[in-house]
Structures are given as structure tokens and as C-alpha cells.
C-alpha positions in Angstrom: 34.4 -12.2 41.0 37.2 -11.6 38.5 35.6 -9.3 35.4 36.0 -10.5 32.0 38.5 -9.6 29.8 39.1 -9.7 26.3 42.5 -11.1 24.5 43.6 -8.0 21.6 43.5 -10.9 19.3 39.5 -11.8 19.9 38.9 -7.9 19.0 37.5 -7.5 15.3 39.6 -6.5 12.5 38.9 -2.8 11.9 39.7 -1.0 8.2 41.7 1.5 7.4 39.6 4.4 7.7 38.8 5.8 4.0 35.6 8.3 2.9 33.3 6.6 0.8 31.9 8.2 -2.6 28.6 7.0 -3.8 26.6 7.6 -6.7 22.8 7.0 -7.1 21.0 6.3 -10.0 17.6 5.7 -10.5 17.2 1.8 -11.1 17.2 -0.8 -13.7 15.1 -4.1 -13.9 17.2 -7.6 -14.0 16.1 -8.3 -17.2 13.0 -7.5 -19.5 10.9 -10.9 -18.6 7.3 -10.5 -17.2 9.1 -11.0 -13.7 11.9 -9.2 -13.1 9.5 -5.9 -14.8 7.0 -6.6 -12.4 9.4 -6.8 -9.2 11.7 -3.7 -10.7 7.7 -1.7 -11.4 6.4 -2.5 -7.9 9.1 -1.5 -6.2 9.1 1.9 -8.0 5.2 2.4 -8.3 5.3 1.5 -4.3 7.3 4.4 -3.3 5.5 7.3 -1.9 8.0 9.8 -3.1 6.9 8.5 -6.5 3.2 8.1 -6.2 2.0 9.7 -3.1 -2.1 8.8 -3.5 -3.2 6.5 -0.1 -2.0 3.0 -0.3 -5.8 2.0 0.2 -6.8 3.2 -3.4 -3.0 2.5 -5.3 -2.0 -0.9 -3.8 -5.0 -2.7 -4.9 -5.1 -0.7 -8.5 -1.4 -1.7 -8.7 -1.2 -4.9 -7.6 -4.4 -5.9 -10.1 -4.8 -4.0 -12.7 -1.3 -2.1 -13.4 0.9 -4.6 -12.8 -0.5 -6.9 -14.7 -0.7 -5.8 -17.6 2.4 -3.0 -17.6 5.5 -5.7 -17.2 4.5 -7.1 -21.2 4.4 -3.6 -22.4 7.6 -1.8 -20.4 9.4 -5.4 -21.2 8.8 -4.8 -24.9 10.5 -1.2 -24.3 13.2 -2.0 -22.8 13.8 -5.3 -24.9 14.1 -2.3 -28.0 17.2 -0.5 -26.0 18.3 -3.6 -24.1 22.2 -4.0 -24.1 22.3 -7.7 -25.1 26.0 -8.1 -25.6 26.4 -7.2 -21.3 23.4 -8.6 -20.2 22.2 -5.1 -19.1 20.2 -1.9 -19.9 21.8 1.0 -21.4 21.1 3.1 -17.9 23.6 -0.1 -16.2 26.3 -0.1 -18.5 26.5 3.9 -18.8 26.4 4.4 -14.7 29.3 1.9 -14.3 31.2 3.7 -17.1 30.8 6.5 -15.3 31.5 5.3 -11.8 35.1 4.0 -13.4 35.8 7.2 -14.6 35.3 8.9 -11.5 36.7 6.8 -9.8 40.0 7.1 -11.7 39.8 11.2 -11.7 39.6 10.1 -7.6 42.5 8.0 -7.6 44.7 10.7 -9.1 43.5 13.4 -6.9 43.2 11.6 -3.8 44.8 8.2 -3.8 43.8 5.3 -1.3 42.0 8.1 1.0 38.8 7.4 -0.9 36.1 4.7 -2.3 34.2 4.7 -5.3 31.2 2.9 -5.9 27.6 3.6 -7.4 24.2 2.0 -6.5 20.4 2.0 -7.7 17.4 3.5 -5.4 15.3 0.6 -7.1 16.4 -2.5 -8.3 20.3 -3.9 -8.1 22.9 -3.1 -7.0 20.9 -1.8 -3.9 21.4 1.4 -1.5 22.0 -0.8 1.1 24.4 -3.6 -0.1 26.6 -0.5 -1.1 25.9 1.2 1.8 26.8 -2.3 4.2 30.0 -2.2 1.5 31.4 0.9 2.3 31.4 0.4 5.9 32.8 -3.2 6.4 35.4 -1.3 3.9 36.2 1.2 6.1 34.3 3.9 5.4 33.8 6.3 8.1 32.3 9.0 5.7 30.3 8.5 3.0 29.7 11.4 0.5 26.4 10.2 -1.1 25.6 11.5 -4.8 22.4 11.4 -6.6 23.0 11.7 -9.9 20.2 13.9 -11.3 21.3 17.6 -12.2 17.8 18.6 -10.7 16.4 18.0 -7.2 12.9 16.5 -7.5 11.1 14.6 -4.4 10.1 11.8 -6.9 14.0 11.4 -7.3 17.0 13.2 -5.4 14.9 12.8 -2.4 13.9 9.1 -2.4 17.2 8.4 -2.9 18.4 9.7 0.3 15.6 8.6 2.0 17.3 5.2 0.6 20.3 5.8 1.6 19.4 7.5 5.1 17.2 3.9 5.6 20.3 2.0 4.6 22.5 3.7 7.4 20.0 2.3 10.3 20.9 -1.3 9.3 24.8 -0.4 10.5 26.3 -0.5 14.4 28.9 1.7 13.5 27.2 5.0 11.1 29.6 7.2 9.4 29.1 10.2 8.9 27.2 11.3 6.0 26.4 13.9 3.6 24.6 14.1 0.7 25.3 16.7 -3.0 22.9 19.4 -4.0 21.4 19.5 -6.9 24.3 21.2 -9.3 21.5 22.1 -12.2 23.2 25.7 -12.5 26.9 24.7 -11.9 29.0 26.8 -14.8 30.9 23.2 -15.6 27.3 21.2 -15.7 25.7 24.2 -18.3 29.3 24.1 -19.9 29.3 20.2 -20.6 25.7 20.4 -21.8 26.6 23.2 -24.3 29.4 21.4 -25.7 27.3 18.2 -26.3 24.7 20.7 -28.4 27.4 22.0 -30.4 29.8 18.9 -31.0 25.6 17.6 -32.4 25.4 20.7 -34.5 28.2 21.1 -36.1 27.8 17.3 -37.4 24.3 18.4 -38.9 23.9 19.5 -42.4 21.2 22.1 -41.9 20.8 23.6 -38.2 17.6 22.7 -36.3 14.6 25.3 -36.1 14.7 24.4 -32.6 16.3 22.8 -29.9 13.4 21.0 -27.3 15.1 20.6 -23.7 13.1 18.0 -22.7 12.9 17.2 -18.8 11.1 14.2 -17.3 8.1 15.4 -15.5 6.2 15.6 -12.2 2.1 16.4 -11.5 1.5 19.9 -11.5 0.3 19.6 -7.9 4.2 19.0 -7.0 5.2 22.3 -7.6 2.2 23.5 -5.9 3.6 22.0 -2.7 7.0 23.2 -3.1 8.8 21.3 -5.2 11.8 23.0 -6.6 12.1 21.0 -9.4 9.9 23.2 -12.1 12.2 26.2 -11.6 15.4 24.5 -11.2 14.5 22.9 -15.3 13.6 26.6 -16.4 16.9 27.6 -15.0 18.9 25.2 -16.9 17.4 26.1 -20.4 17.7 29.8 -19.6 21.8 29.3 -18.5 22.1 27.4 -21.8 20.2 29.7 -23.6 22.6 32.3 -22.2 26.2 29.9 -22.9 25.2 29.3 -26.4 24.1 32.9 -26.9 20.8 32.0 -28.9 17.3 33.5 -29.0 14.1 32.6 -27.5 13.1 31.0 -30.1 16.2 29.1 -30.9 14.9 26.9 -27.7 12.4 25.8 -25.6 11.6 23.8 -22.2 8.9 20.9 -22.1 8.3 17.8 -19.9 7.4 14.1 -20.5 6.5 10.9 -19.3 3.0 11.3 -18.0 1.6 9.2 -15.7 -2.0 8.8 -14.5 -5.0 11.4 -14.6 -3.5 14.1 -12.4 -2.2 17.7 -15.0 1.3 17.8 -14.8 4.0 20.1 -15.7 3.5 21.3 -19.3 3.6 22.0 -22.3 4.4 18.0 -22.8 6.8 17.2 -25.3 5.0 14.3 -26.9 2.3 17.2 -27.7 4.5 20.1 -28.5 6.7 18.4 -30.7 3.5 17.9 -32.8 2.7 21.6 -32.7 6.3 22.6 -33.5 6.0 20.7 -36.5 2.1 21.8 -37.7 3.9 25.1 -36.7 6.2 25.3 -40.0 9.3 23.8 -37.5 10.1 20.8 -39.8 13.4 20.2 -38.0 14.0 19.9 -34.4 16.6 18.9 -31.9 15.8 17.2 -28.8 18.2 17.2 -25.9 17.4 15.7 -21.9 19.2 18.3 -19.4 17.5 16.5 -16.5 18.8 12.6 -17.0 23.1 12.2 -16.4 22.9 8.9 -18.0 20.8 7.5 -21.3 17.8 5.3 -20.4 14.3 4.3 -21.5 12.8 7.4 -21.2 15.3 8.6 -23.6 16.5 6.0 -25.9 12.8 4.7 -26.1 10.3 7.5 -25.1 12.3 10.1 -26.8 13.8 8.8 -29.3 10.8 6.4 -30.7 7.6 7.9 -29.0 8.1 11.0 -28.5 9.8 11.4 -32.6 6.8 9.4 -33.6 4.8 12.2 -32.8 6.8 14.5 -34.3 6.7 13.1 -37.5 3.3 11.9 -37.7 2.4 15.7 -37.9 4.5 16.8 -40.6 7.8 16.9 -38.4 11.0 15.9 -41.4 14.5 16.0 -39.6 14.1 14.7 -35.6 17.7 14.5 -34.2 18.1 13.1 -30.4 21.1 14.6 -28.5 22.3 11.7 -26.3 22.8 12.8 -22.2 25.8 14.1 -21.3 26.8 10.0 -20.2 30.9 9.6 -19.5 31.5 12.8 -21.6 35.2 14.0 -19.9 33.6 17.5 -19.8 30.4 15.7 -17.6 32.9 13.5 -15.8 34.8 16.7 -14.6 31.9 18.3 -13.5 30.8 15.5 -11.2 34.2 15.5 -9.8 34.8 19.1 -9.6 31.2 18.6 -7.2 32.5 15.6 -5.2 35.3 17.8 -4.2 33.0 20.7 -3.3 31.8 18.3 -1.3 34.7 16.5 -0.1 36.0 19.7 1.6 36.7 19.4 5.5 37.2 15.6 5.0 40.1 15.3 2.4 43.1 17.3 1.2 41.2 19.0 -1.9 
């Protein structure tokens, strides 16, 4: 019996090979309706990384209580911030601006060798449409890139678990790696230091204090070997060091509680109070730990969290926006990319 053969022209076109560049931000609802916050909030409050207690107690608390209510009230928020010219939130339209600018700095450096693209761990554009993307593209290494500054298991390490989850769905898998954390890169601590400056030098009286707020984690993370604590302390202390102020000329706290477990402290809802009962009538509040603006800054921070302050006495509350598309930020991403890119293109 004669064994099959197959004609060249039956074979499947196959792309140019090219290394794939993606960034990975946290996630963004559709919209702020009752239904696209509850699909957007139980796809994040379902993630283990994020809430770890047994499914048998959370599902049923989540499904019933949380998530009925929560969608009204997080919908409100994000309706404050929403971008209603683009249809988007702030968190969308900064991560594409940044995605274009890197992927320009990319172009230059390394032509058609490389692809540029960025995708959310929850919501849309998803890990895995991007991930699917890149390899019908041609992609036969993908350098993946969670954009946070610090690692945390509640966020650099979901989103590779995303992304490693994505990679099982393709019958060809490139090869893969994924960025550090790059919380104590000179360029990062530089950009960040810059941004505080640029902010003071356009104030009229310098702040008592500049608050470095990070987002926060339960206590009980750090406990088990979570990084993340230290990695924040670090960051405060380098740009302590840069700008070459005192102690007291800056502090570290952490926000966005969630739920009955202690978590990293002092919180900055509550110490923004103290600050000001304290005699500290004007205060500066930057977030180190977030590369793009989103609700727990434009909203938490800069309508919460300033609430607080001046509720106790606080007079002069300045928010310092993230470091966003900044050129100084943008170069720092891509000075890591290439760090990154070495063995696989000309750097």
C-alpha cells in the first residue's frame, strides 16, 4: 500500500518567526453597569492568588452576598474616573498609551524582529486572545511583562499563572520568559524621583510629607514568604536616598483593605488622618507600586483616602499621578525588555 503524501501547497502557512513582547496589566471591567462589575468582580474575587480562603466558605459568600451588592457600589467608583470620551477606564487608555510608546522605542531598536502588544489578567483584552495572537503571528518567543514594579502573589504571579495557562491552549509553544520585578532598577527609582520633583517644584509651599502609598496584601502574606512587603520598603528607602531627604521628609503605608484578616500597615486611609491631628497640614501622596493610574488611585486615593485626610484637620492634599507614559517610565520599561531580550535579539 502506497503511503500518503502531502502536496507543499496543502502545508500551512507558517509566519515569519518574530519574539513577542507582552505587557500585563491588572484588568478593567467593560463598562460600569451592574453586569459587566459583577462579571469583571467575580473573575477577580475568584482567583486564589487573590483570595486564597477555601472555595467552600468564599464561593457561596461571593456569589450571595458580595456580589450583590458590590457591582452598585464599585460601578459608582468607577463611573467617578470613567473615561467617557473612549468608552474606557483610565487604567485602559493609559496601558495602550503605554503599549504604543514601547512599541515605538521597539521599532527603532529592533525593527520587524519584534511584537508589541499588552493584555489584562482579568477582564479584556484577555491573556489568552493575546497569547493565541502572538503565535498565529509568528511568535516563537514571547517575553511576557507584568507591569507592576513589585512582585506580589496577588498580582505578578497570577499573571503568569495566566499567561503559563494561556500557553497550554497552543500546538506549537514558544518559548517563554517572564521580567522580574524591577522595584529597585536605578532608571525605575530615577523616573519616580523626577515625577516628585516636576510635582514639587509646581507647589507653592513644600509638603510636610510625602506618603508612598502601596496597595496592600494580609499580613499573613508576608508571613508565608511573600516578597512584596520588603520589596515596597525598598523602594521608599532608594527614593529616599535619590532625592536626598530625611526620614521624616517621607513615609511608606498601604491601602485597600479587604475583609477581616490584619494586613500590612500602617494603612494610609488611617495615617493620613494621624499625619494631619499630628500638626502635618500638608501632604503629598504618591503610588510607587501601580505603573498606570486606576481606581485605587484616581478614586481611593485621590477621593477616599484625601477625605480622611481632611476630615481630621488635613489643609493642602496633593496626589502625584503614577509614573503612566512618562518618557523617563517608558525608558525604563524598555531598558528591562532589553535586559530581557538578551540571547534572543541583537540588543
Amino acid at each position: 500500500m502506497a503511503r500518503p503524501t502531502h502536496a507543499e501547497s496543502d502545508h500551512p502557512e507558517v509566519a515569519k518567526p518574530k519574539v513577542g513582547i507582552l505587557l500585563a496589566n491588572l484588568g478593567t471591567p467593560d463598562n460600569y453597569d451592574y453586569w459587566s462589575m459583577r462579571r469583571y468582580l467575580n473573575e477577580f474575587l475568584s482567583d486564589r492568588r487573590v483570595i486564597d480562603y477555601s472555595p467552600w466558605i468564599w464561593q457561596p459568600l461571593l456569589q450571595l452576598i458580595i456580589l450583590s451588592k458590590r457591582p452598585f457600589s464599585s460601578g459608582a467608583a468607577y463611573k467617578s474616573i470613567w473615561n467617557e470620551e473612549d468608552g474606557e477606564s483610565p487604567l485602559m487608555t493609559i496601558t495602550k498609551a503605554q503599549t504604543k510608546k514601547v512599541k515605538e522605542v521597539m521599532a527603532q531598536r529592533h525593527g520587524d524582529e519584534v511584537m508589541v502588544d499588552f493584555c489584562m489578567r482579568y477582564g479584556n483584552p484577555s491573556t489568552r486572545s493575546k497569547v493565541a495572537a502572538m503565535t498565529a503571528a509568528g511568535c516563537r518567543k514571547i517575553l511576557f511583562f507584568p507591569l507592576y514594579p513589585h512582585y506580589a502573589g496577588a498580582t505578578s504571579a497570577t499573571a503568569n499563572d495566566e499567561f503559563f495557562r494561556s500557553l497550554t491552549y497552543e500546538k506549537w509553544q514558544p518559548t517563554t520568559r517572564t521580567v522580574d520585578p524591577y522595584f529597585d532598577r536605578p532608571d525605575y527609582i530615577e523616573a519616580l524621583a523626577q515625577s516628585i520633583e516636576r510635582a514639587y517644584a509646581g507647589m507653592v509651599t513644600k509638603p510636610d510629607i510625602l506618603v508612598c502609598s502601596y496597595h496592600g496584601v494580609p499580613i499573613r502574606y508576608l508571613m508565608e514568604g511573600d516578597p512584596y512587603h520588603c520589596q515596597c520598603q525598598k523602594t521608599t528607602r532608594l527614593l529616599k536616598e535619590r532625592l536626598g531627604w530625611a526620614d521624616t521628609e517621607i513615609t511608606t503605608t498601604f491601602q485597600s483593605k479587604f475583609g477581616p484578616e490584619e494586613w500590612l500597615q500602617p494603612y494610609t486611609v488611617e495615617e493620613v488622618a494621624r499625619l494631619a491631628e499630628a500638626g502635618k497640614k500638608n501632604i503629598a501622596v504618591c503610588a510607587p507600586a501601580f505603573s498606570a493610574d486606576c481606581i485605587e488611585t484616581l478614586e481611593e486615593i485621590n477621593e477616599e483616602i484625601k477625605e480622611s485626610f481632611e476630615e481630621a484637620g488635613g489643609e493642602q492634599f496633593t496626589y502625584i499621578p503614577c509614573l503612566n507614559d512618562d518618557d523617563a517610565h517608558i525608558a525604563a520599561l524598555c531598558n528591562t525588555i532589553d535586559d530581557n531580550l538578551k540571547g534572543w535579539v541583537d540588543t
